[in-house]
DRENTOR-82182 format. One record per residue (C-alpha): residue number from 1; z, x, y. Coordinates in Angstrom, 2 decimals, m for minus. Example, Ala and Ser with C-alpha at 12.3 -4.5 7.8 and 13.67 -1.06 7.14 Angstrom:
<sites>
seq:1, c3:7.80, c1:12.30, c2:m4.50
seq:2, c3:7.14, c1:13.67, c2:m1.06
</sites>
This chain:
<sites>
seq:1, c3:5.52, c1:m36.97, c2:4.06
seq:2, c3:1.86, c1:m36.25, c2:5.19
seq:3, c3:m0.17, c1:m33.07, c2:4.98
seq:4, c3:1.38, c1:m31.94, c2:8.23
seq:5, c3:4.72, c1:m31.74, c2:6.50
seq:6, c3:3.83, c1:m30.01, c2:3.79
seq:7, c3:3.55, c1:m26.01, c2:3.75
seq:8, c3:2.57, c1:m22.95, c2:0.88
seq:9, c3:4.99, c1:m20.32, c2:0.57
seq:10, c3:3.59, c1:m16.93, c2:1.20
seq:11, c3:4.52, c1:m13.90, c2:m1.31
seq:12, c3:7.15, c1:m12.86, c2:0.98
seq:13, c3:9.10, c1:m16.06, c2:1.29
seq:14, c3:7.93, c1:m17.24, c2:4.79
seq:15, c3:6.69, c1:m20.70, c2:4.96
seq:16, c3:2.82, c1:m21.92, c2:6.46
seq:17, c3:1.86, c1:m25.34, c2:7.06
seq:18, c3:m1.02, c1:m26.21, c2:4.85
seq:19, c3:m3.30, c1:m27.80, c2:7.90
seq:20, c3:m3.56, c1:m26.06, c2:11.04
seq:21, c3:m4.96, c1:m26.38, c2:14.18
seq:22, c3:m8.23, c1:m23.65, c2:14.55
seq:23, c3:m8.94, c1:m22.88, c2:18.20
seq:24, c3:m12.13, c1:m20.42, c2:18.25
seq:25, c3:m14.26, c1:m21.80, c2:20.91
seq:26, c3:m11.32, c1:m23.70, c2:23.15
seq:27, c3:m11.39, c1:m22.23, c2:26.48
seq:28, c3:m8.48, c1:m20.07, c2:27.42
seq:29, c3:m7.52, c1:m22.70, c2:30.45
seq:30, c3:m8.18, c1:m25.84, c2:28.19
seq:31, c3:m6.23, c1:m24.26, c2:25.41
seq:32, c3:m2.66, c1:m25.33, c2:26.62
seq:33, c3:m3.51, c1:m29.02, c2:26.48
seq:34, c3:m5.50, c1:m28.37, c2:22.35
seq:35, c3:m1.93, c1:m26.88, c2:21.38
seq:36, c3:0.44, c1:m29.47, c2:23.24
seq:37, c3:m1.96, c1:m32.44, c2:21.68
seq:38, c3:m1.86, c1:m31.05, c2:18.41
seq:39, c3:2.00, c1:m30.44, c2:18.32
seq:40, c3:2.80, c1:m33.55, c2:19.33
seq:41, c3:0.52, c1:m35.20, c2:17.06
seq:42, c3:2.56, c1:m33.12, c2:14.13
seq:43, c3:0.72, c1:m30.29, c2:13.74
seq:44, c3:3.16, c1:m26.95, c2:13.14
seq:45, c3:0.15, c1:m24.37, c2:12.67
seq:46, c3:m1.94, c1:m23.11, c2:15.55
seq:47, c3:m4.27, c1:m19.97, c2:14.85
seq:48, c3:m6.03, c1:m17.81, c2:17.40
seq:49, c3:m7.51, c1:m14.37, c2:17.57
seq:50, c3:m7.79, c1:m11.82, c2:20.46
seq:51, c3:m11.59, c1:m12.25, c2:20.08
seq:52, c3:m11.35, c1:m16.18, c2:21.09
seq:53, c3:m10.51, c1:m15.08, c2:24.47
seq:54, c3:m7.56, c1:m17.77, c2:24.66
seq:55, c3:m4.38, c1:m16.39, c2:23.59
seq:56, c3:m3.03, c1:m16.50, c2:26.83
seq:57, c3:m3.59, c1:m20.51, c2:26.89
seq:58, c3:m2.66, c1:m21.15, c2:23.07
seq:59, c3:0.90, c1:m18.86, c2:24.06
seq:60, c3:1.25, c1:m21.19, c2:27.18
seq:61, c3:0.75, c1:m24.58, c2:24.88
seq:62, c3:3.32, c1:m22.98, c2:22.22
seq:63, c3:5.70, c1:m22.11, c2:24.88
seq:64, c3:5.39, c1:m25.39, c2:26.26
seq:65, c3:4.94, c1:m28.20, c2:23.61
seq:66, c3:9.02, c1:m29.01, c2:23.69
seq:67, c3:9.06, c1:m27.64, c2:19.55
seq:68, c3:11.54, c1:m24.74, c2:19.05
seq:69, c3:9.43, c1:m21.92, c2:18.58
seq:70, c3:11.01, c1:m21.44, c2:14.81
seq:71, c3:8.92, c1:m24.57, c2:14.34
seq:72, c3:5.94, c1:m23.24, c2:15.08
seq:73, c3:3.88, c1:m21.08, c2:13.43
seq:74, c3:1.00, c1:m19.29, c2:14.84
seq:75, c3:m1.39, c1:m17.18, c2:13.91
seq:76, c3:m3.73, c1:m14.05, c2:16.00
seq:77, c3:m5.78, c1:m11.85, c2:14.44
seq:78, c3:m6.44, c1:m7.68, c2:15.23
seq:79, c3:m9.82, c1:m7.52, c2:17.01
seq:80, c3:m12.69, c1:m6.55, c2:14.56
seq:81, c3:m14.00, c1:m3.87, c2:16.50
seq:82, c3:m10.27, c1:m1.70, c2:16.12
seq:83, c3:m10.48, c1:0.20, c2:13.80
seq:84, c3:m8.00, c1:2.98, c2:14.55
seq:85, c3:m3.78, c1:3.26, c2:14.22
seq:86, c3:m3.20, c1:3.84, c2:18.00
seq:87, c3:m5.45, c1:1.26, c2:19.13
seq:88, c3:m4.12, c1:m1.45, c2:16.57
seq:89, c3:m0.47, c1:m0.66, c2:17.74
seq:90, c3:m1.60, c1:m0.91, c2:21.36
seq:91, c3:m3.61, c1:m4.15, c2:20.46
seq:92, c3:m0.65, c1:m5.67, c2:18.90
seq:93, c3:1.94, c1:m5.38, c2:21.88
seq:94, c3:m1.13, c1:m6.55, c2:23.69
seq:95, c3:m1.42, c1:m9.74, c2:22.03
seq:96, c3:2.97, c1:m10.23, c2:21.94
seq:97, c3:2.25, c1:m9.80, c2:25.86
seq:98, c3:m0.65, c1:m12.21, c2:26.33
seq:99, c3:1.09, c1:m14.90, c2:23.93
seq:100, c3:4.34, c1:m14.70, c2:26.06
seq:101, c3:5.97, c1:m14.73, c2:22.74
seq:102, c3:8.39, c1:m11.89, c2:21.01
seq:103, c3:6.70, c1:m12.56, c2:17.67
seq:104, c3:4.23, c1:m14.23, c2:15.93
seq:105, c3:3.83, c1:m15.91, c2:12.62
seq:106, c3:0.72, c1:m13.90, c2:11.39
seq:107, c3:m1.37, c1:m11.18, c2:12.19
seq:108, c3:m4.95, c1:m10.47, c2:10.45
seq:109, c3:m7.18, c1:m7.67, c2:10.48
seq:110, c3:m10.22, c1:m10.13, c2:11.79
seq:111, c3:m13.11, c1:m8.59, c2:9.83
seq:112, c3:m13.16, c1:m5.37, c2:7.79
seq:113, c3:m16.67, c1:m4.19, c2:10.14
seq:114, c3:m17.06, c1:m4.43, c2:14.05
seq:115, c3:m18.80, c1:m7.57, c2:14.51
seq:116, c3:m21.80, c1:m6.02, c2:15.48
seq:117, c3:m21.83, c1:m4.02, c2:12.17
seq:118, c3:m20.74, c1:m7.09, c2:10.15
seq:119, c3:m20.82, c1:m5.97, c2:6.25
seq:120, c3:m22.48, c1:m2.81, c2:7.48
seq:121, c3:m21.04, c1:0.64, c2:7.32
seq:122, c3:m18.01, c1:2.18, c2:5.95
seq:123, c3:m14.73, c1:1.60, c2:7.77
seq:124, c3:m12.67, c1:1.94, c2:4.69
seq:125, c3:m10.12, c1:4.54, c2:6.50
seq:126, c3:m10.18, c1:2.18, c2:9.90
seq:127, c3:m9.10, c1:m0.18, c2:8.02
seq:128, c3:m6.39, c1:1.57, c2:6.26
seq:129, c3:m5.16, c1:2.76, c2:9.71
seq:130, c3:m5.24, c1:m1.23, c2:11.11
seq:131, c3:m3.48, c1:m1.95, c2:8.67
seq:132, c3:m0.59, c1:0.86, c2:8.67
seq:133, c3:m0.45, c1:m0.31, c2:12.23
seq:134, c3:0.41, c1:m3.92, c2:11.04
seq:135, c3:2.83, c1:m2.90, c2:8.81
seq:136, c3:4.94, c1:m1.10, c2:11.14
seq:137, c3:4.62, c1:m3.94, c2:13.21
seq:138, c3:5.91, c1:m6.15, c2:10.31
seq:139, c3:8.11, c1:m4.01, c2:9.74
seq:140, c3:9.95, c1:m4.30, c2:13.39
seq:141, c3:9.84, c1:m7.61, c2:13.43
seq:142, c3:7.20, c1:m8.08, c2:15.85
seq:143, c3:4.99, c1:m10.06, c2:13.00
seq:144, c3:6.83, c1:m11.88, c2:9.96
seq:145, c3:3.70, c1:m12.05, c2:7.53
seq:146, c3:0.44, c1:m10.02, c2:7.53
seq:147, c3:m2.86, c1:m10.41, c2:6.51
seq:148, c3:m6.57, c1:m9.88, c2:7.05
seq:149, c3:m10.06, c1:m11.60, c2:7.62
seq:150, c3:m13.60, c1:m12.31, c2:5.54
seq:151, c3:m12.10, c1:m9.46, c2:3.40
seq:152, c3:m14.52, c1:m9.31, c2:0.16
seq:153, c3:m12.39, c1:m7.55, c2:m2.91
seq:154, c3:m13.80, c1:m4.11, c2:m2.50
seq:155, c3:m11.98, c1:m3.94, c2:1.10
seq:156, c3:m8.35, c1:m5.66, c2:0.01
seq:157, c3:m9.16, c1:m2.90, c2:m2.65
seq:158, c3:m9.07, c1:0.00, c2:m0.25
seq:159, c3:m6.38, c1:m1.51, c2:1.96
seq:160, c3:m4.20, c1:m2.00, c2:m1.14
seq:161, c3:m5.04, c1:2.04, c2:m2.04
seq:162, c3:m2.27, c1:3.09, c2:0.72
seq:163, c3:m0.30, c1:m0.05, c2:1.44
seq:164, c3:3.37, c1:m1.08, c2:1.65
seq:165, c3:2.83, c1:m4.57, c2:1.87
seq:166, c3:0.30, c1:m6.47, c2:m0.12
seq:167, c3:m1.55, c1:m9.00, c2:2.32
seq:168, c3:m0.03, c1:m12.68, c2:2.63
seq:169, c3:m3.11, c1:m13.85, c2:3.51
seq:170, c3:m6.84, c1:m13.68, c2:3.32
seq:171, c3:m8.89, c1:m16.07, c2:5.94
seq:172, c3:m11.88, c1:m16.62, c2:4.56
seq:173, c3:m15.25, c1:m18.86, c2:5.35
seq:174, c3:m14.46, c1:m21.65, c2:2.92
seq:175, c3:m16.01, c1:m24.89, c2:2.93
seq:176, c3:m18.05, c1:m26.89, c2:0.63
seq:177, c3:m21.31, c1:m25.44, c2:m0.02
seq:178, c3:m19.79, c1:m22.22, c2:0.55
seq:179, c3:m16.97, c1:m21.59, c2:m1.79
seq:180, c3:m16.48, c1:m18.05, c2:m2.61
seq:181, c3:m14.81, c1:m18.62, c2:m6.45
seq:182, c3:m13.94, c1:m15.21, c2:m7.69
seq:183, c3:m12.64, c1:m13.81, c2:m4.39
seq:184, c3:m10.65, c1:m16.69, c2:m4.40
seq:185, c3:m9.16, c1:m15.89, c2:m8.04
seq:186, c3:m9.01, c1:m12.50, c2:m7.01
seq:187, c3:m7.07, c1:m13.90, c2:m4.16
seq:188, c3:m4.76, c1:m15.61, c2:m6.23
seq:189, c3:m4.13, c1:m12.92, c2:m8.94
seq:190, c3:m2.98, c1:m10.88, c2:m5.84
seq:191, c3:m0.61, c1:m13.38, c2:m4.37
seq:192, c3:m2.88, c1:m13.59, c2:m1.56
seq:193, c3:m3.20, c1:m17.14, c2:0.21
seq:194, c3:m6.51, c1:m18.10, c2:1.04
seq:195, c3:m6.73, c1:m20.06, c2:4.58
seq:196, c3:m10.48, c1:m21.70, c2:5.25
seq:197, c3:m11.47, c1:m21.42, c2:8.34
seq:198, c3:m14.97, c1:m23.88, c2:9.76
seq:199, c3:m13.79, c1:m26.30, c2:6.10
seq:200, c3:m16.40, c1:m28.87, c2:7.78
seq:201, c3:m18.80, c1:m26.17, c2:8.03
seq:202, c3:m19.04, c1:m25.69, c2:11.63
seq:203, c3:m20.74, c1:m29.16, c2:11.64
seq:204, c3:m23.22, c1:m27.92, c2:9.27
seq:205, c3:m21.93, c1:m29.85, c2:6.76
seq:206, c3:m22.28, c1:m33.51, c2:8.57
seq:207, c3:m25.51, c1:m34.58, c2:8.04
seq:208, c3:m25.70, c1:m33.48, c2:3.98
seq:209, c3:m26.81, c1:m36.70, c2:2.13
seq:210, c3:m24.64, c1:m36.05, c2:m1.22
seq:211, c3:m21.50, c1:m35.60, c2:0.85
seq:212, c3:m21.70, c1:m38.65, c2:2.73
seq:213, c3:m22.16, c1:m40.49, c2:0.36
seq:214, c3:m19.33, c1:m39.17, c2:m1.36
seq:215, c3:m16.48, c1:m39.16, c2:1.19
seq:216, c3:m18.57, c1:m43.01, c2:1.59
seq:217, c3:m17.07, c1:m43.51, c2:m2.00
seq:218, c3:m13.42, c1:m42.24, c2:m0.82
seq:219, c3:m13.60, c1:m44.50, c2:2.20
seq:220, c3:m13.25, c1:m41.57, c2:4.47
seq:221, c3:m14.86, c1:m39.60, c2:7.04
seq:222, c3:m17.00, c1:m36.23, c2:6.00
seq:223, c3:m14.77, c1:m33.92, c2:8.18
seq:224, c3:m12.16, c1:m35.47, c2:6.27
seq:225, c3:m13.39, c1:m35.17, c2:2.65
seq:226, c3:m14.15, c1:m31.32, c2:3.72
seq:227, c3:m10.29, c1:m30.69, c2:4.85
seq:228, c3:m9.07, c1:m31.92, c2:1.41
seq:229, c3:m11.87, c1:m30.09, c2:m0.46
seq:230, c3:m10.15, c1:m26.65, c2:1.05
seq:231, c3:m6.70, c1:m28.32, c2:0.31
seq:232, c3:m7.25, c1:m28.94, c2:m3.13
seq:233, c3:m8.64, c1:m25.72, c2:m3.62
seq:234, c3:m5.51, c1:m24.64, c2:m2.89
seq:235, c3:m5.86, c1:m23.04, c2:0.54
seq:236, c3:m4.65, c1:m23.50, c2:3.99
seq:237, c3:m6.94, c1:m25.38, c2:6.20
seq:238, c3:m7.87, c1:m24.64, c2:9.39
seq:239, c3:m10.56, c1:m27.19, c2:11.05
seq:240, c3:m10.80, c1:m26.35, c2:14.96
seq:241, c3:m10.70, c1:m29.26, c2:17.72
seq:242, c3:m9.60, c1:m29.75, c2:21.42
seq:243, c3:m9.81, c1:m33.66, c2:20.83
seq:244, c3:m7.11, c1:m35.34, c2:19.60
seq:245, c3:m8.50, c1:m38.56, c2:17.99
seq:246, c3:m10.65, c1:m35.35, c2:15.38
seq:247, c3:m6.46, c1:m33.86, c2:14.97
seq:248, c3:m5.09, c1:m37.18, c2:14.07
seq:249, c3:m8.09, c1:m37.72, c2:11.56
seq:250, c3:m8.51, c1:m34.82, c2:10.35
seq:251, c3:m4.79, c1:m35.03, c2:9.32
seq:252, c3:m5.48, c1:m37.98, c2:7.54
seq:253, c3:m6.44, c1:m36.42, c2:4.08
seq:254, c3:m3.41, c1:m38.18, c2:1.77
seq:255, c3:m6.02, c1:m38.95, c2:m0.92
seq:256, c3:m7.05, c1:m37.29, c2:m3.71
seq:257, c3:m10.69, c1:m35.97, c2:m4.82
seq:258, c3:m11.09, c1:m36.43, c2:m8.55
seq:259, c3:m12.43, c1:m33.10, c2:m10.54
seq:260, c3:m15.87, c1:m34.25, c2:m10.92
seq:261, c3:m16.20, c1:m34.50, c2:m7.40
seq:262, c3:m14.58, c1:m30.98, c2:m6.86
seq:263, c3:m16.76, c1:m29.47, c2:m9.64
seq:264, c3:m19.85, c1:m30.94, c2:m7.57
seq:265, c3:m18.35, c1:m29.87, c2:m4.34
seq:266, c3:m18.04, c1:m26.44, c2:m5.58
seq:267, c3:m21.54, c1:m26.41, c2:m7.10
seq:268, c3:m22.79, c1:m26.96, c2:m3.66
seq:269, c3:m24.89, c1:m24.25, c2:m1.86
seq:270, c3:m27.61, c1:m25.49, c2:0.56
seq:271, c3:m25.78, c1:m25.81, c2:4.19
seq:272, c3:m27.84, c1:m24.88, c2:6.66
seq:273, c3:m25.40, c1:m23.47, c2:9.62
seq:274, c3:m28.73, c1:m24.25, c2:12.49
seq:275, c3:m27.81, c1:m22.49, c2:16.00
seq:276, c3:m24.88, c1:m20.99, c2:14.64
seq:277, c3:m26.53, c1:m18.97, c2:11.81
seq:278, c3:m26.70, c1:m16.36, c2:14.93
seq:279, c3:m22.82, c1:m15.65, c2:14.49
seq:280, c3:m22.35, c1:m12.87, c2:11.55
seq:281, c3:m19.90, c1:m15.19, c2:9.03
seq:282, c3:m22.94, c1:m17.58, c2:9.20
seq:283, c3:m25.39, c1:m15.25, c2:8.81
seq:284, c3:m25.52, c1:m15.25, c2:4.61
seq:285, c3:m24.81, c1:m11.66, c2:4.92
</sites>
């Protein structure tokens, strides 16, 4: 058994694979080869959004890896910017048609603002619509679990006001130096599962002196002592790669960090994201 065999079980019975493969910023026409790599290699998880611009590509690598699809279990996410019950219906069927699939694993509000608006103004009811929209969904089959995105409590809150379905999932900017402790309790008092998405930090994370020297100590790679630090936590992992040498090593993480060393990578907090402080989860907002 490695990582890649192992899954959570989600509050409604379906299974996830703890490590998946994240594919924001894989072009849509390299994006078949990420997801046949990646299969083959043992991965079972692929996760993509309508915002990456590359479901068509990660449907085309899922459709043609040579895994049953019941094997499979991907992941897309409800643009942030929808906000409305017609729109998120439409959206949906959208992303079943780009995919070329007749369901997927998944389906998460993205972000509870607009991007543009990103912890900004009040889209409490939007988001209450999104998500009746997902439920119906779920509820026909179209989407077996459903979730939502960089939700802080106050917005699972509202969705939770008017829902059906608690969400199975919460995917959340986890990573050391960023660990977001009581949403992640809250999280787990709800029977939400946390995935991490950017676990090595978008990078950030590389170059930080007390970390190398600690995954140094573990006789690992950084990337690698970040994947099991979200792992540990208890979380699904999600670290994002088109090269296949980073998927086979950053499936590699059948070693166990001791307490201490999670205590100390929980007390970090100075990661400084550089260029990519300019996206709105980077931001510190």
């Amino acid at each position: 058994m490695t990582i890649l065999d192992e899954t959570h079980t989600l509050s409604n019975g379906v299974e996830i694979p703890k490590l998946g493969l994240g594919t924001w910023f894989i072009d849509d026409d390299k994006a078949p080869d990420a997801v046949r790599a990646a299969v083959e290699i043992g991965y079972r998880n692929i996760d993509t959004a309508q915002a990456y611009g590359n479901e068509r590509g990660v449907g085309e690598g899922v459709r043609t890896s040579g895994v049953p699809r019941d094997e499979l279990f991907v992941s897309t996410k409800l643009a942030a910017e929808i906000k409305d019950y017609d729109q998120a219906l439409a959206a949906i069927d959208g992303s079943l048609a780009k995919l070329g699939l007749d369901h997927v694993d998944l389906m998460l509000i993205h972000s509870p603002q607009p991007w543009d608006d990103f912890r900004g103004g009040d889209y409490a009811h939007g988001n209450r619509e999104a998500w009746r929209a997902l439920e119906e969904a779920h509820q026909a089959g179209k989407i077996r679990s459903i979730g939502v995105s960089n939700f802080q409590q106050h917005d699972l809150e509202n969705v939770l006001q008017g829902a059906t379905v608690v969400p199975h999932v919460n995917q959340l900017l986890v990573h050391a130096g960023n660990t977001p402790s009581q949403l992640l309790a809250y999280c787990e008092s709800k029977q939400i599962l946390v995935e991490a998405y950017s676990p090595i930090a978008h990078g950030a994370i590389l170059k930080h002196a007390e970390v190398q020297a600690m995954a140094e100590r573990y006789g690992v790679s950084v990337p690698q002592l970040c994947i099991r630090y979200t792992l540990q936590l208890g979380a699904v992992s999600l670290p994002k790669t088109a090269n296949p040498d980073h998927m086979r090593s950053n499936a590699a993480v059948d070693f166990e960090i001791s307490d201490e060393d999670m205590d100390a990578l929980q007390g970090l907090r100075d990661v400084d994201y550089g260029e990519h402080s300019a996206f709105p989860v980077y931001s510190g907002k």
